[in-house]
C-alpha positions in Angstrom: -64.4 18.4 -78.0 -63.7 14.7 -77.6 -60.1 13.0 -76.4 -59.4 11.8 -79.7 -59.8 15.4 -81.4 -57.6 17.3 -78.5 -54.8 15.2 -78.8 -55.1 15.2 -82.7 -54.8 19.1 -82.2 -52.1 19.2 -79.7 -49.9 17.0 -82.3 -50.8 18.9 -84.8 -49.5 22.4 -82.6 -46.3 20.6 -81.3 -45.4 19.4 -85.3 -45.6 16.2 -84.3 -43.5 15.9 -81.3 -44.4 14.0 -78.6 -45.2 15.9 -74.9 -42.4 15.2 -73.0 -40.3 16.8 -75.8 -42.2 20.1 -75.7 -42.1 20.0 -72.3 -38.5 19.9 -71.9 -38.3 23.0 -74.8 -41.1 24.7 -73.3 -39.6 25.0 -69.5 -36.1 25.6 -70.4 -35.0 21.9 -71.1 -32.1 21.5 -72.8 -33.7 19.3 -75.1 -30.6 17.4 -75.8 -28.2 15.2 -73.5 -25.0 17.2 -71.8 -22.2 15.2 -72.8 -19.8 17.4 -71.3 -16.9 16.5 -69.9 -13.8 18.3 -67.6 -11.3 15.9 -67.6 -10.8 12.2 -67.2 -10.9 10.7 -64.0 -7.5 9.4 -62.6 -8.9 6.3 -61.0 -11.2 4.7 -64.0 -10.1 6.5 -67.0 -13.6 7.6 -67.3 -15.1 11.4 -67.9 -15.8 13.6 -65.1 -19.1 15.2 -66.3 -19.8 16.6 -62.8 -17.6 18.9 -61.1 -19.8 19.6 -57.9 -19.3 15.9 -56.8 -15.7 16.0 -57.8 -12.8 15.6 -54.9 -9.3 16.0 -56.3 -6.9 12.9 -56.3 -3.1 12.4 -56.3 -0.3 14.3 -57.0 -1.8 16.2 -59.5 -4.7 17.2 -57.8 -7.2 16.2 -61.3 -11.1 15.5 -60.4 -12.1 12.1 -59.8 -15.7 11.0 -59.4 -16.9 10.9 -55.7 -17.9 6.7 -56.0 -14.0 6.0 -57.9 -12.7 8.0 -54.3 -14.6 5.7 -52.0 -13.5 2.5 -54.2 -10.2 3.2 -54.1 -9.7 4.5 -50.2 -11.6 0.9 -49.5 -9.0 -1.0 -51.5 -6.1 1.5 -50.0 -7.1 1.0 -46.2 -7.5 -2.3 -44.9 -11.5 -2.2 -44.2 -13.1 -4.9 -42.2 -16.1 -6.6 -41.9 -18.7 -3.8 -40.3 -16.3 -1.4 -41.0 -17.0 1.4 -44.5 -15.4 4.2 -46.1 -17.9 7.3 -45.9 -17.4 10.6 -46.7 -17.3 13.1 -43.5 -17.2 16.3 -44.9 -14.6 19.2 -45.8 -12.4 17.2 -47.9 -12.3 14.5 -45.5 -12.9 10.4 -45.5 -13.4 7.9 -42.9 -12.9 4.1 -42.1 -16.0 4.3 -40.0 -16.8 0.8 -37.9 -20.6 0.6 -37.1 -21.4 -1.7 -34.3 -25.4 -2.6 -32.9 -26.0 0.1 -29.4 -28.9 0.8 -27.9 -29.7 4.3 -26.3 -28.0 7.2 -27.0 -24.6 5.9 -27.2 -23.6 6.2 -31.0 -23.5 3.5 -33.2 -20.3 4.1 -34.9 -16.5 5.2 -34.5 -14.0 7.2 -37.2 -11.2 4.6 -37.0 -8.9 6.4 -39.5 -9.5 9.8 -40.9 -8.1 10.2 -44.4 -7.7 13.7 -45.5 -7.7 14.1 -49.3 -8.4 18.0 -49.6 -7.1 20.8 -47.4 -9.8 23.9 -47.0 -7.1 26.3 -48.2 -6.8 24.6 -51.5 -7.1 26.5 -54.3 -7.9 24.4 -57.1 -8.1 25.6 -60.7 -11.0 23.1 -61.9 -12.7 23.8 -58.6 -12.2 27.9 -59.3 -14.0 27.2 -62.9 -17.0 26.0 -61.0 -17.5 28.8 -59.0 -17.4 31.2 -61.5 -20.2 29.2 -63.2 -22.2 29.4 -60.0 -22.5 32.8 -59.9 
């Protein structure tokens, strides 16, 4: 069977749709777009469609996108030239400065540690996302 008859025959199987629609069908896909969202973040106003990435921000503790957090510890603290807010893990951020070493000296210091959630923190949006783990 030639090209031309095999993809005629696969359009004809699929109804007409296209392969990277039965694709997405056929392995579970969702076939649509997930326009979910949790809350509104606190920082842009925006939707938080992705609790994993979430860290929670102010008073009230609401989930604010990961990129917002960074933005707005940068416009908090006063960062300098070769200095950058990064993420250090556990609920913590950094003012890191990086500076040019050679050897095995490192290449950067943790000026100010800013510690936005405690380990012990029992959020409830963050409780929802574990359930949905399991």
């Amino acid at each position: 069977m030639d090209q031309e008859n095999r993809n005629k025959n696969a359009s004809q199987k699929s109804g007409g749709r296209s392969r990277s629609s039965q694709r997405g069908k056929r392995r579970g896909g969702r076939g649509g777009s997930n326009k979910r969202y949790y809350s509104e973040c606190p920082i842009c106003g925006k939707g938080v469609r992705d609790l994993l990435t979430a860290v929670a921000w102010g008073d009230e503790r609401k989930p604010s996108h990961f990129d917002c957090v960074l933005k707005a510890i940068a416009d908090q603290e006063d960062v300098q030239g070769k200095e950058k807010v990064v993420y250090l893990g556990a609920g913590s951020f950094g003012i890191v400065k990086f500076r040019s070493g050679t050897g095995s000296s490192p290449r950067f210091t943790v000026r100010k540690r800013v510690q936005l959630e405690e380990k012990e923190e029992k959020l409830d949006w963050r409780k929802k996302v574990s359930r949905d783990i399991r």
